[in-house]
N, C-alpha and C positions, 0 to 999 in steps of 0.2 A: 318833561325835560325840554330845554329850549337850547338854541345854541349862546354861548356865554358861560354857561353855566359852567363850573368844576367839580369832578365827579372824587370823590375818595382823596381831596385836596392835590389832584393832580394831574388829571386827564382836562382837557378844557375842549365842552361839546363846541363842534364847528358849524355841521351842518348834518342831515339826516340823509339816509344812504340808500334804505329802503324800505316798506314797510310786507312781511306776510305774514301769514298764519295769524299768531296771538303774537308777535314780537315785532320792535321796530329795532331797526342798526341804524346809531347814530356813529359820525367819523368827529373824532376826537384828536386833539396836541397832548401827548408826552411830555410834561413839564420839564421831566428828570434827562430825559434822551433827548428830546427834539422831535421825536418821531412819531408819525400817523399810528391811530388807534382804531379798532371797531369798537362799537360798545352794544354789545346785544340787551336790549330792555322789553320784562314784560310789564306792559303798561298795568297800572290800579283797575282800570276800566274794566282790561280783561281780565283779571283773576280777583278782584275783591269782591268777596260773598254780596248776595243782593240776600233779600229774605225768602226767595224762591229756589226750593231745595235743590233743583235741576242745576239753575246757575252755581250754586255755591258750589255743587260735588264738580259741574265740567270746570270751574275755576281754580279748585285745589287740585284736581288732576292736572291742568296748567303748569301750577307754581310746582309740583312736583317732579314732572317734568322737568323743566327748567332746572331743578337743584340736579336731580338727576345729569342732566347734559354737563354741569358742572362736572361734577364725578371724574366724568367720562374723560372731557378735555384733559380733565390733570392726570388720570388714567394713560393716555395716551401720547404724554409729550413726545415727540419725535419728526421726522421728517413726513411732511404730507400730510398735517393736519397744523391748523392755527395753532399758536401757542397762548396759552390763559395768562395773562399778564396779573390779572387781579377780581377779584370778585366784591357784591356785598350788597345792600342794599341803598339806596339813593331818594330821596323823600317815598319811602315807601316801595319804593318799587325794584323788584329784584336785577343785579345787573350784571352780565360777561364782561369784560377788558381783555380783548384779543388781540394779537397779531392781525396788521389790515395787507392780506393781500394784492397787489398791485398787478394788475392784470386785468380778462375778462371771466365770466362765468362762460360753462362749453356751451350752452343756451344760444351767449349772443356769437361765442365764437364759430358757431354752426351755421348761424345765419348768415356768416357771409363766405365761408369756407365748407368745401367739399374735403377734409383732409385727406390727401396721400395715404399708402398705405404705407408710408413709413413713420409718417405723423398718426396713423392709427394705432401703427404697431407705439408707438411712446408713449402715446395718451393713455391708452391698454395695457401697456406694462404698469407703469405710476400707478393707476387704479386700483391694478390686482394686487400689488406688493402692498400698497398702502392697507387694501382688507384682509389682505394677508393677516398682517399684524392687528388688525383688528377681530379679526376672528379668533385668531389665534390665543386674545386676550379672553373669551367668549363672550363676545355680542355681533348681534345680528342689526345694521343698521337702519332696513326698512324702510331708506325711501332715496335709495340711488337711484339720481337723475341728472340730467346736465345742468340744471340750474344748482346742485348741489355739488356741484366742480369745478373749484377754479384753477384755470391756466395762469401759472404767474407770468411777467417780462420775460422771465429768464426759460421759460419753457418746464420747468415743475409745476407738476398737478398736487391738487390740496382738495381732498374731503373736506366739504365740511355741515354743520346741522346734524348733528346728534340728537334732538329735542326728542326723537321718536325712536331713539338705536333701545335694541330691545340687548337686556344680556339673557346668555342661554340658558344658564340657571331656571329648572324648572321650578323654583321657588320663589324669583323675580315676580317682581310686584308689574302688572301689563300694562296702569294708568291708561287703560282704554275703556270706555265708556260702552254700555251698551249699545247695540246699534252701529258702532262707528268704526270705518277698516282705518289705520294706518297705511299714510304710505299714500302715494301721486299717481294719475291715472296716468295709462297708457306704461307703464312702467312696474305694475306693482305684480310680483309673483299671484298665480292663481291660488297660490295655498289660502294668500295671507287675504284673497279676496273671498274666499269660502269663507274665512275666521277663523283658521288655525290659530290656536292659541298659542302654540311654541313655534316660530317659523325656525330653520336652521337655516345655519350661513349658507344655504342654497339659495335663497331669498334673494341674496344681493346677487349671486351669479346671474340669477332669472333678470335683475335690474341691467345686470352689466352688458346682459345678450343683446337685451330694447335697444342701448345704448350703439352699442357695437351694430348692429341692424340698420342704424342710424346712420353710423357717419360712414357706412358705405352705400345707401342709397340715399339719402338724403329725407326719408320719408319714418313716420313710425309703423311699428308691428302691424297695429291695428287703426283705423280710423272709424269713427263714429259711422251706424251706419243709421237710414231711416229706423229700421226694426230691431235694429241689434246694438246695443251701448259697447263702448271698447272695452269694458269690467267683463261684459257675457264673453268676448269674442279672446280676450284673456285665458277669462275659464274652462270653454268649451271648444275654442275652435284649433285645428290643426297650425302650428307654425310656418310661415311662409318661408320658403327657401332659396337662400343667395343663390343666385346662378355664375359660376364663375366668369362664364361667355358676356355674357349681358352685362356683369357690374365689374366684369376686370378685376377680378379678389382671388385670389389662389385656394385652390377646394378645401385644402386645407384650415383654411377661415374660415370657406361658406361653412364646413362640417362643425367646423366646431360652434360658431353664431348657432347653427341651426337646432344641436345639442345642450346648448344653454337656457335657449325657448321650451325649453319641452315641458307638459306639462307637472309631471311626477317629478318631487326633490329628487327621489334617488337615481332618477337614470340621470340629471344634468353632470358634466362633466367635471375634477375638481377644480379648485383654483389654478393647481400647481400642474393641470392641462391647458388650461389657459396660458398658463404665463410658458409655457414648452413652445405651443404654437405663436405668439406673438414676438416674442425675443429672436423669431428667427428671421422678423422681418424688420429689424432693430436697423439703423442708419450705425455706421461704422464709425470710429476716430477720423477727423480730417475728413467725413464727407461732407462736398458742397452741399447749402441750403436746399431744400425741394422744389421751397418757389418764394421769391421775394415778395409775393403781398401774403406771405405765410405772420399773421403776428398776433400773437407771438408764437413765436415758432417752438409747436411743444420737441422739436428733435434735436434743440440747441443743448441741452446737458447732454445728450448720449454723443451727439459731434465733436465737442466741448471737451468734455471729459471721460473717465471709464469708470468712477466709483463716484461715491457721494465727498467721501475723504478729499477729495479731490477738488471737489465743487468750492467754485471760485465765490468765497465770502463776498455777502452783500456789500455796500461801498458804505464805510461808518456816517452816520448824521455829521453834517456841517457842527464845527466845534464854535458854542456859543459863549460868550460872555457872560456869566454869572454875576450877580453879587456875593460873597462870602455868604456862608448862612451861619450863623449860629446853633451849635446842637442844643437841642433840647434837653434840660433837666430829666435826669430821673424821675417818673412821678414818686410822690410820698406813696407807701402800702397803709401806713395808718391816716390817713388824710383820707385815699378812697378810700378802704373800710368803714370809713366814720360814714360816707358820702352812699355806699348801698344800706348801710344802717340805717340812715337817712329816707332814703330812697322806700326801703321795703315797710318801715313805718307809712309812711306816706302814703302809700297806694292801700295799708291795711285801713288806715281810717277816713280817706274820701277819694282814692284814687287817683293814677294816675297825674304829676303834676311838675313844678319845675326840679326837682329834685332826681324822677325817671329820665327824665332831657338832660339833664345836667352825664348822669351817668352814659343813658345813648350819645351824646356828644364825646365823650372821654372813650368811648368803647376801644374808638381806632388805637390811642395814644397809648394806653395799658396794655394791648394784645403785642403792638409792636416793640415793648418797652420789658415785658416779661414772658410774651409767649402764650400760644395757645391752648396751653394744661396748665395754666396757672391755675389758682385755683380761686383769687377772686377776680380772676378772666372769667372765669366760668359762671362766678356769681354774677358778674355785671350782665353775662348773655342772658342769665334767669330774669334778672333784673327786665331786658327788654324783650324780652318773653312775656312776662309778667305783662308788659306795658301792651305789649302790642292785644293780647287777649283780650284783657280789658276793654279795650278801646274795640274790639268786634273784627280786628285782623287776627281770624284763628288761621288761615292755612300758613302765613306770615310767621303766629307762637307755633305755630304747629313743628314747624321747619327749625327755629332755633331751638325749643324744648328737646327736640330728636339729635341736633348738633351735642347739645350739650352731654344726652344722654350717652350718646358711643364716646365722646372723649373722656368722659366720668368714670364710665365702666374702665374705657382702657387703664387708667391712672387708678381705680379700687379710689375712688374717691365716692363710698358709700352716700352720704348724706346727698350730696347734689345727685348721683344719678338716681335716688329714689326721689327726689322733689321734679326733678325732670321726668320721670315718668307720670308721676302724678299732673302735672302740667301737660302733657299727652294726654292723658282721659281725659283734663277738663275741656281740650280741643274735641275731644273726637265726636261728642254729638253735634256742636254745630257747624264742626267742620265735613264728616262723613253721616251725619243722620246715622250713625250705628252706636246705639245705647246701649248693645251687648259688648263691644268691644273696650265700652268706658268702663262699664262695670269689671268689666274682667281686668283691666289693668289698675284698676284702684282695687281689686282684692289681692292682685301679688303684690301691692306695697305695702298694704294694711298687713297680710300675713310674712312678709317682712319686719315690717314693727313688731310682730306681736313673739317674734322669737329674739326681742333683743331683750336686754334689762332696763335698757334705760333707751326706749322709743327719742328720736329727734324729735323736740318738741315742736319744730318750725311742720316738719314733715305731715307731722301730727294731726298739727291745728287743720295742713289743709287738707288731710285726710277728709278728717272732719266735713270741713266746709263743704266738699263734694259730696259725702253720703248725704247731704240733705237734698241735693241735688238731684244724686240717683235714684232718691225715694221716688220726687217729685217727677222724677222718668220711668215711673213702673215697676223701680228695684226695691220697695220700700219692705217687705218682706225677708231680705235676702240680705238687705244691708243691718237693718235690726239686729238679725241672730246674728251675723257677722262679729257688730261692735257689742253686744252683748256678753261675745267671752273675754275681749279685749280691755 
């Protein structure tokens, strides 16, 4: 992505904002509104399979991820988290279209500000209410931190970086690799540094305590030491404790900081102790600022206002001069029909070619035009599903084969969600290196087919084409007797 460019024919990239982890935010124009955009991007680099099986699994962990964070955002539209403007892919590469916060992250706003305890108690309420509802939704976010908080102008705090939010469903898939903790040092619960594999929303209490630890002394929990790393000193060592006398905090803070640190989930305190103790040291209606180089002053909404109802609307974008636009035509249904007819010939006799382009270029135009359970919506995502496997972007087919498949199912639109599962096994070995897992989902289609009268012949064919597949992976025995009764 460069700046110039235009993203989903609307977003126009300006400049790049930052880069960590596996993603870069680039700042983008609003074509439609006028107004600033983020655009979270994970780059090809980082998640396109190499032929080395370690890369390919950490890079579909990546893009899964990433779809996942998706989820979430549109999970949680509300106050105190960015809003998902748009999503999708972008020469390949998967992309957020967010709400761009205007403000600091608490990172840099810490470094130049000791906050008040009335600026503590705001920042500390916003936090907690925000995970409030994030818990509440069940997930555990797993990697609150001040760089993971922004302070806007107006003094509201916003979560944000879901990439690693775990939900608590113990049957959520962990997209954590062997070997590797989630989550940012100096910050991260002792569970989830042992490897707890289910951490509970204690997790983020234990992040909030660091935090809170923080912006009353100005230091963290633990610092590196010669002999001991801050992960050991996490894990093993006793909390340090606010002194009222020494850091000017009301014992009731030091107690309860000191009760968030601890290192067992079950004795930490719950949220809705938290938010008893901080609310009580909440700045009033009409109180003066705390200090004028406060900026942004996170106690401007509780001064300001007393509900969110209340909260004085952003100032609309300067109104721009358009040219008229012309609406678009309806597209023809039999026009694209002819054109994935087209398409899936094509790819069956040499691949891949301008006919799959032609349909991934129209994809947007037809989804906006008839909906996302249409039904040759669905076929065109197969369509670049198809395309993308081919061409050796499995965790890419992986991701629309799986779209397609829950919208399918929702809609009993039988033929696609069984060609979309089938397109799932053909991902799964050299996307997951797991040849049991392809097998097994090419036997519940095949045993699908084999209880109807009249098998989808398309479904069929590529029934087919994979058991030659699975042979040639060890299943050659299993898939035999299988098509044998069939």
């Amino acid at each position: 992505m460069r700046p110039g460019e235009v993203l989903f024919d609307r977003f126009r990239i300006s400049a790049s904002l930052k880069t960590g982890g596996m993603a870069r935010v680039w700042l983008a124009e609003d074509s439609i509104t006028g107004e600033q955009v983020a655009v979270k991007v994970l780059g090809r680099e980082d998640w396109f399979p190499s032929y080395d099986a370690e890369d390919r699994s950490v890079r579909s962990e990546a893009l899964k991820r990433f779809e996942r964070e998706r989820q979430l955002l549109e999970k949680f539209h509300g106050p105190g988290i960015p809003r998902l403007l748009d999503y999708g892919f972008h020469r390949g590469d998967p992309c957020l279209v967010m709400e761009r916060i205007q403000g600091k992250n608490l990172r840099d706003f810490l470094s130049f500000h000791r906050p008040p305890l009335v600026a503590t108690a705001a920042i500390g309420v916003q936090i907690l209410e925000i995970l409030d509802r994030v818990h509440k939704a069940g997930v555990v976010h797993r990697d609150l931190k001040p760089q993971n908080v922004l302070l806007a102008e107006n003094g509201a705090v916003y979560i944000i970086d879901f990439g690693i939010a775990l939900p608590t469903h113990p049957q959520a898939t962990r997209y954590t690799r062997h070997g590797h903790t989630p989550g940012s040092t100096g910050y991260m619960a002792p569970e989830i540094i042992r490897g707890v594999k289910n951490p509970t929303p204690a997790a983020d209490i234990y992040g909030f305590g660091c935090m809170l630890y923080e912006f009353v002394t100005a230091k963290q929990v633990f610092s590196e030491l010669s002999d001991r790393s801050i992960e050991d000193q996490h894990r093993n060592d006793p909390p340090p404790r606010l002194d009222p006398e020494k850091h000017s905090v009301p014992a009731d803070l030091a107690d309860l900081t000191w009760w968030m640190l601890q290192k067992e989930p079950a004795i930490r305190p719950a949220l809705a102790d938290g938010l008893e103790v901080l609310r009580r040291y909440l700045p009033r209606l009409g109180d003066p600022a705390p200090s004028p180089r406060l900026d942004p002053d996170p106690t401007l909404i509780f001064r300001a206002v007393r509900d969110s109802s209340s909260t004085p609307a952003p100032p609309a974008p300067a109104q721009r001069s358009r040219p008229s636009v012309r609406r678009r035509p309806m597209p023809s249904r039999r026009e694209f029909g002819d054109l994935l007819d087209a398409a899936d010939q094509e790819m069956e006799e040499k691949g891949p070619g301008a006919q799959a382009e032609r349909v991934a270029t129209r994809l947007r135009e037809v989804t906006e035009a008839w909906g996302p359970r249409d039904h040759l919506v669905l076929r065109a995502q197969l369509v670049c599903a198809d395309r993308a496997r081919l061409e050796g972007d499995w965790p890419g087919a992986g991701a629309l084969y799986r779209a397609v498949e829950r919208v399918a199912r929702d809609i009993e639109d039988v033929q696609l969600f069984l060609e979309a599962r089938v397109g799932i096994a053909e991902c799964r070995v050299p996307e997951e290196d797991d040849t049991a897992a392809a097998f097994s989902a090419w036997k519940s289609v095949v045993d699908e087919l084999r209880g109807m009268p009249q098998p989808y012949p398309r479904v069929l064919r590529r029934c087919r084409d994979l058991a030659a597949e699975l042979s040639e992976w060890g299943h050659r025995d299993e898939v035999e007797m299988i098509l044998s009764f069939f």
